[in-house]
Backbone bond lengths (Angstrom), bond angles and torsions (degrees), N, CA, C in turn:
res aa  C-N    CA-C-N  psi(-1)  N-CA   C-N-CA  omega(-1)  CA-C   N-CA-C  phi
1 X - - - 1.462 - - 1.534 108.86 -
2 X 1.232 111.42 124.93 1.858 109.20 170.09 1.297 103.99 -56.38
3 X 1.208 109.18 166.34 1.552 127.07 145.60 1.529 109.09 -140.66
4 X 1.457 91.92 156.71 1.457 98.36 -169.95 1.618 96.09 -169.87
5 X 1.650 106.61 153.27 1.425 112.78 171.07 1.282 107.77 -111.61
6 X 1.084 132.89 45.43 1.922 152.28 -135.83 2.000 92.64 -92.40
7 X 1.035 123.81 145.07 1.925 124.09 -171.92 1.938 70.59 -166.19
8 X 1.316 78.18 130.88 1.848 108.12 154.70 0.801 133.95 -128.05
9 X 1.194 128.96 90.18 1.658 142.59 -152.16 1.585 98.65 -95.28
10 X 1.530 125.95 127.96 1.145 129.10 157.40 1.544 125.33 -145.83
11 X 1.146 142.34 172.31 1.272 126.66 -157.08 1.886 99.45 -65.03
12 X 0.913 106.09 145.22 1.653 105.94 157.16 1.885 92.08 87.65
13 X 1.184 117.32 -40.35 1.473 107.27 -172.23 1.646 122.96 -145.40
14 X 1.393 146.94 153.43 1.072 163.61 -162.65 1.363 126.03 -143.93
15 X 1.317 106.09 118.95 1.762 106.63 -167.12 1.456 98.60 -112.25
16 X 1.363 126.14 152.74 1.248 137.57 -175.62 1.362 95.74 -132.43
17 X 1.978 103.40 151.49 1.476 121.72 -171.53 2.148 94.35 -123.98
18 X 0.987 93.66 152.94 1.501 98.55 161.56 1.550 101.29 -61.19
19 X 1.178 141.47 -176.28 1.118 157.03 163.40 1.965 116.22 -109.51
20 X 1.223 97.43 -28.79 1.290 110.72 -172.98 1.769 105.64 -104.39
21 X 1.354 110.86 -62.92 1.418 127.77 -168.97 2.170 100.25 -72.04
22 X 1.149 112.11 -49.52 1.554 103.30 -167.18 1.583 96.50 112.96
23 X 1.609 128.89 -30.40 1.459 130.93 -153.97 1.423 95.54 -80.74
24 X 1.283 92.08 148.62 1.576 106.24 164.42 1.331 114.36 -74.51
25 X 1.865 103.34 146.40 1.297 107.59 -152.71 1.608 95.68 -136.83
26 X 1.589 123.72 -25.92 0.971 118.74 -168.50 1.698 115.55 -160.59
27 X 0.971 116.53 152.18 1.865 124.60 172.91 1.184 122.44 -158.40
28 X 1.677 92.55 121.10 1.537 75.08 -176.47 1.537 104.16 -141.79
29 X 1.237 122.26 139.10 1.348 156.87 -111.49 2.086 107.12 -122.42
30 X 0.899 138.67 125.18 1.329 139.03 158.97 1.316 101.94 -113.49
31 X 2.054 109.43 86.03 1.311 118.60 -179.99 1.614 116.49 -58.46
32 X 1.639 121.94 -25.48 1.225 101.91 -161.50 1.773 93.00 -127.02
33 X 0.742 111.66 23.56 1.865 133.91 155.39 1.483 98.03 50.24
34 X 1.218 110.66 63.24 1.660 117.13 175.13 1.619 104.83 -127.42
35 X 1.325 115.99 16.65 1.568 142.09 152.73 1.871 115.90 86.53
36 X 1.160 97.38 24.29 1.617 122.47 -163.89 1.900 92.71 -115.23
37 X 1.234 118.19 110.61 1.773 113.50 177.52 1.369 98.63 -73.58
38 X 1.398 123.26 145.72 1.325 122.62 -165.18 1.765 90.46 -148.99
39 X 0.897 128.62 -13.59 1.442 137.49 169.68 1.403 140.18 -120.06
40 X 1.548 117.73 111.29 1.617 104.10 -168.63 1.816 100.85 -137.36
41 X 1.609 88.84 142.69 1.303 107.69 173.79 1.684 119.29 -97.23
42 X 1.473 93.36 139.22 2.011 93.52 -176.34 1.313 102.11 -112.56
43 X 1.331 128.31 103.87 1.770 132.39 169.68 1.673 109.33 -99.49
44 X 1.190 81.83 178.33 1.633 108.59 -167.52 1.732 92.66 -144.68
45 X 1.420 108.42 78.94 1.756 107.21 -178.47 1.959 112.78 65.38
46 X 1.422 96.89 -102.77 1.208 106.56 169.02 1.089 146.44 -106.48
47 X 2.204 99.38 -1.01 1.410 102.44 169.94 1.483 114.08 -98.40
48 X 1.061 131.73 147.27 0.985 138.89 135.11 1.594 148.29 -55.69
49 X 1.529 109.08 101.86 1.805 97.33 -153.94 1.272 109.76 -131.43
50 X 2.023 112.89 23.46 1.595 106.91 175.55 1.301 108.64 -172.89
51 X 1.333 132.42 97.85 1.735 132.86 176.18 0.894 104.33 -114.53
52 X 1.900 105.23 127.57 1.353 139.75 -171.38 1.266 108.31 -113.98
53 X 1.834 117.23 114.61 1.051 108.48 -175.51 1.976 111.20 -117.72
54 X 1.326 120.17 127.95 1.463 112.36 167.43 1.331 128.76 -91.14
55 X 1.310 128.10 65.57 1.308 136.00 -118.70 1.813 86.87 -93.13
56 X 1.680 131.12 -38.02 1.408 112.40 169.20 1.682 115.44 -70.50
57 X 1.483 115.62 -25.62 1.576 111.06 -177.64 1.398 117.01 100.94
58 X 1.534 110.99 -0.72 1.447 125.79 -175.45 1.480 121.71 -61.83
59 X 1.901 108.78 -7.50 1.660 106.93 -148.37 1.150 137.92 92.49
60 X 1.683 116.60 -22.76 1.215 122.21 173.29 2.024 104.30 -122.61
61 X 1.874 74.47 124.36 1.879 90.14 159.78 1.591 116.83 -40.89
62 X 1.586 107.57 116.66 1.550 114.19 169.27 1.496 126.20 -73.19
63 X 1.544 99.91 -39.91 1.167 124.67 -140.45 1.889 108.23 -161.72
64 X 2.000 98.99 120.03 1.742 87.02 -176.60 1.400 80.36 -152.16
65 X 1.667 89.18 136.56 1.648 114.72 -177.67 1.422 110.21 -112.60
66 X 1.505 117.12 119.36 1.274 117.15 -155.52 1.946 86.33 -92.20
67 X 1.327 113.02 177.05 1.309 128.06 161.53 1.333 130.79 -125.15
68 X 1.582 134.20 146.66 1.149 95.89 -176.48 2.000 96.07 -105.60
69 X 1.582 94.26 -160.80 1.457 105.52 -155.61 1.610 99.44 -71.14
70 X 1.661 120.80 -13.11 1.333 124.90 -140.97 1.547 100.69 -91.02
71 X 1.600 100.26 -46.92 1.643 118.36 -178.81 1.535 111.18 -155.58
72 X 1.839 95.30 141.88 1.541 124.62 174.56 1.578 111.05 -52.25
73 X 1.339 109.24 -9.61 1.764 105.21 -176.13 1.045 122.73 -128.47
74 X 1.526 119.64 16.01 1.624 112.85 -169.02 1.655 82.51 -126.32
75 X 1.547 94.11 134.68 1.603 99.36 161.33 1.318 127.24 -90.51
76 X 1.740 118.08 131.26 1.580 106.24 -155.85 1.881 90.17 -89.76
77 X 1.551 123.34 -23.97 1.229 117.77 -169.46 1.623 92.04 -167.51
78 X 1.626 104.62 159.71 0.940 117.85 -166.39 1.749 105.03 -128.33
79 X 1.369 138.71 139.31 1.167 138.45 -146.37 1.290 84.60 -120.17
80 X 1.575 120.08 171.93 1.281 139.28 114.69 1.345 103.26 173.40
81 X 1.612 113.24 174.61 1.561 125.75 -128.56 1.745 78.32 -104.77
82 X 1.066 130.46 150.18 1.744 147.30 170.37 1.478 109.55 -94.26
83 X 0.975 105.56 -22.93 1.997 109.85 170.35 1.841 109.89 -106.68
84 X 1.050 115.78 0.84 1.650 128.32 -175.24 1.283 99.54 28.78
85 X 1.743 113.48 59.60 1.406 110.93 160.87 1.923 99.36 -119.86
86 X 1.444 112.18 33.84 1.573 116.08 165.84 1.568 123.50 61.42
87 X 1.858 96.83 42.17 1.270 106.10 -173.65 1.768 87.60 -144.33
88 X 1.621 106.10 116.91 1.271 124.27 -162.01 1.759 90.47 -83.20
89 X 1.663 89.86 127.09 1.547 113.52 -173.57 1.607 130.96 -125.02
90 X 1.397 75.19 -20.61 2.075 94.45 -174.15 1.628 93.46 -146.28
91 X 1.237 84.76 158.68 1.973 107.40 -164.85 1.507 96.49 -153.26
92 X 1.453 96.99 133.65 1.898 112.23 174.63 1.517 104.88 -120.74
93 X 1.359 81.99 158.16 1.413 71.70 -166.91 1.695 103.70 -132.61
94 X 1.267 129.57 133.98 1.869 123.64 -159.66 1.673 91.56 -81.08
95 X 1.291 103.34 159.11 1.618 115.76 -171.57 1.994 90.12 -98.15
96 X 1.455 90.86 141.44 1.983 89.84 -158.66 1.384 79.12 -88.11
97 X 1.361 162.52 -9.04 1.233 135.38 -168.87 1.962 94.79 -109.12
98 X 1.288 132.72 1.83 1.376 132.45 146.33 1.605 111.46 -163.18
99 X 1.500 93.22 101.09 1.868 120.89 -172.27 1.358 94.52 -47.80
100 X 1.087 165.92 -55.70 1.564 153.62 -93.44 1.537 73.82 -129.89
101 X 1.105 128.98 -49.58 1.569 113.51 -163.81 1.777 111.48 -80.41
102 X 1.508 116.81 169.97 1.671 113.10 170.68 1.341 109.41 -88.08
103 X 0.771 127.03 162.15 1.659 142.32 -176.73 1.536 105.24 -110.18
104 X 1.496 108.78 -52.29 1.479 114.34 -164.15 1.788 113.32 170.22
105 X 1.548 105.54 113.65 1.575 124.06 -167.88 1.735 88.34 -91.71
106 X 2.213 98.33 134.65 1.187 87.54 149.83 1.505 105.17 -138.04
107 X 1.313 120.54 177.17 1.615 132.14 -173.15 1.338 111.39 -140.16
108 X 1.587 108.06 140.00 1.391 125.39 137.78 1.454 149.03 -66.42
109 X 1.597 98.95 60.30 1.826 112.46 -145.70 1.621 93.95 -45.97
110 X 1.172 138.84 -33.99 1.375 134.71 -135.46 1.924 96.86 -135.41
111 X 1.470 114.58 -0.02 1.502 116.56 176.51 1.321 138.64 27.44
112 X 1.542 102.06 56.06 1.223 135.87 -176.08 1.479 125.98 -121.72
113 X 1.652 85.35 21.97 1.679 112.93 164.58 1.485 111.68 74.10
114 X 1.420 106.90 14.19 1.255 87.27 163.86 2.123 110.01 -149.53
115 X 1.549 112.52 161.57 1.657 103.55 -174.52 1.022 79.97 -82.05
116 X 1.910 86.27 141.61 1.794 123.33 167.29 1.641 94.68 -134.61
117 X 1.669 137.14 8.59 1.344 126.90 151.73 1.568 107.21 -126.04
118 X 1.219 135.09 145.43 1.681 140.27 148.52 1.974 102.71 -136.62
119 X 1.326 79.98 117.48 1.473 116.03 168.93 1.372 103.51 -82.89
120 X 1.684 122.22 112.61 1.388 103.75 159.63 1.768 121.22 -118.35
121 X 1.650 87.88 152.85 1.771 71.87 174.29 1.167 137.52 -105.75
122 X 1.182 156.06 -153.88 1.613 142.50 170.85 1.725 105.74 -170.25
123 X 1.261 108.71 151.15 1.816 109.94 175.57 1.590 91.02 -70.27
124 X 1.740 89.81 140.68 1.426 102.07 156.40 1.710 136.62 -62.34
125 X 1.239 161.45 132.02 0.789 122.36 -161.72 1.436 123.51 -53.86
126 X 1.251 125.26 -178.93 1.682 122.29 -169.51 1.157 137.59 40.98
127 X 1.958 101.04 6.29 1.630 89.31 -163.32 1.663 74.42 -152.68
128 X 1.397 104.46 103.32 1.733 131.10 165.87 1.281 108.64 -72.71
129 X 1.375 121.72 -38.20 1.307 106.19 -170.89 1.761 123.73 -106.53
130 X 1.592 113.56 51.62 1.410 147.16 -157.71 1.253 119.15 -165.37
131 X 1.630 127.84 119.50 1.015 124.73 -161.68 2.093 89.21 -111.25
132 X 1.415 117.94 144.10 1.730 110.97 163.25 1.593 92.76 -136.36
133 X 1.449 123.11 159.79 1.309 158.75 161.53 1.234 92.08 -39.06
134 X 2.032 114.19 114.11 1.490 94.26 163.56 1.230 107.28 -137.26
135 X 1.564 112.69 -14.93 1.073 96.96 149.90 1.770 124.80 -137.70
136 X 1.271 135.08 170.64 1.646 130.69 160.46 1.189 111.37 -118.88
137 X 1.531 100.33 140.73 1.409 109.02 175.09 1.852 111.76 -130.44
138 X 1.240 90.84 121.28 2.242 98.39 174.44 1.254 104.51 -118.49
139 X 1.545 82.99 168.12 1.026 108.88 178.60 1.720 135.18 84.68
140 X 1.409 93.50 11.00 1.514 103.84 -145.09 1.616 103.99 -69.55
141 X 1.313 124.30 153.03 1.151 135.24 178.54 1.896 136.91 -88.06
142 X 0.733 128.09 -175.32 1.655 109.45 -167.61 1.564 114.54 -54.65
143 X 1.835 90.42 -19.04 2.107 92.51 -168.92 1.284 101.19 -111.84
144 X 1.572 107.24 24.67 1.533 107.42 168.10 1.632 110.91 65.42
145 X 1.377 119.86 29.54 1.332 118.51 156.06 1.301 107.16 -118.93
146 X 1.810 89.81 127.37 1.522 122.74 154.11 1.684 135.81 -6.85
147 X 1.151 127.49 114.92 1.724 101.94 -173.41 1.626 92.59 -98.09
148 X 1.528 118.06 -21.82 1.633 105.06 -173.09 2.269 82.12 -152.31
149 X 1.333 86.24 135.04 1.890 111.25 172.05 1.862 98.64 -96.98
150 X 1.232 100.66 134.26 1.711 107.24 163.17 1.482 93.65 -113.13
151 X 1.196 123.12 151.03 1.615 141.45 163.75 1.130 120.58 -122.22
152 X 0.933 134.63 156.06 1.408 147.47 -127.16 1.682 124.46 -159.60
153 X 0.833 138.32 129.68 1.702 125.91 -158.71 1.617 87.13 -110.94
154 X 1.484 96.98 160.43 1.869 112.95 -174.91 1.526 101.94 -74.26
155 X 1.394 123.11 13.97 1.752 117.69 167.09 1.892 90.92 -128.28
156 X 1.037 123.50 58.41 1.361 134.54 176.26 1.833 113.85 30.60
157 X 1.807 114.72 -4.25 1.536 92.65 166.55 1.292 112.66 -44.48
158 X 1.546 110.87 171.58 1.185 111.56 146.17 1.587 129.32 -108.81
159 X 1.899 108.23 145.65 1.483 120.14 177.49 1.048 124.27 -22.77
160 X 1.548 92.51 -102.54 1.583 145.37 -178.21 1.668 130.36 -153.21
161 X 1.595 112.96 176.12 1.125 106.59 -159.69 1.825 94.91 -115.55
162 X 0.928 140.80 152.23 1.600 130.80 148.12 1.064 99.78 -137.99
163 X 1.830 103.86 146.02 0.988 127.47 -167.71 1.681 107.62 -104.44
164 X 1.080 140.07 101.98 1.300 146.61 163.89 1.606 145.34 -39.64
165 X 1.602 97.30 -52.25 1.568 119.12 175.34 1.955 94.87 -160.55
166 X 1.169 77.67 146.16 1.813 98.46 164.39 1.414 112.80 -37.28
């Protein structure tokens, strides 16, 4: 196995080496070539498992697309900060039976590292290719159960409330 502490710096982009391994570790990108890097990739050799994008240029992360372990192209969740001060807070997540749509958002209202909201979504009836709010869940606890569910009707009123735990 090589090793190498190898960086290729060129206008617009920068590649990073492990130091130990030889694997690629990093890239990072000046998407809109006004000489400011505004885009970086996090690998593991050949996978790819984290793009960070600063899409105003302010310093703070907008936007972070996680990957999963399976494939370099499917996004398993999608990040970004709810106060856009570049501290990842809420995560979406694509519905696996149609990626382009959400399945179900959750958050760290109070960012204390852990979800206390998940929003999920569901097709309305008759209409597969449309995701609406059907149900919310807070409050949730270390194992990710709910203390109270809101529900939601397929024209976004709302149901009802149940109450779960104290």
């Amino acid at each position: 196995m090589r090793r190498t502490n190898f960086r290729v710096d060129k206008p617009g982009i920068s590649v990073q080496y492990d130091k130990d391994t030889g694997h690629l570790k990093k890239i990072e990108i000046d998407q809109n070539k006004n000489g400011r890097m505004d885009t970086w990739s996090y690998w593991d050799a050949t996978r790819l498992y984290r793009i960070e994008i600063d899409k105003d240029e302010d310093g703070r992360i907008e936007r972070w697309e996680h990957f999963g372990a399976a494939s370099n192209t499917v996004i398993e969740r999608l990040g970004s900060s709810s106060r856009d001060d570049g501290i990842e807070d809420t995560w979406t997540y694509p519905d696996p039976a149609s990626p382009l749509l959400i399945a179900k958002v959750e958050t760290d209202t109070d960012r204390d590292g852990q979800i206390d909201k998940r929003e999920i979504l569901a097709a309305p009836p008759g209409d597969p290719g449309r995701r609406v709010l059907s149900v919310v869940e807070l409050d949730l606890d270390k194992a990710g159960q709910p203390a109270r569910r809101l529900y939601y009707n397929a024209d976004g009123s709302f149901d009802r409330m149940e109450a779960l735990r104290p």
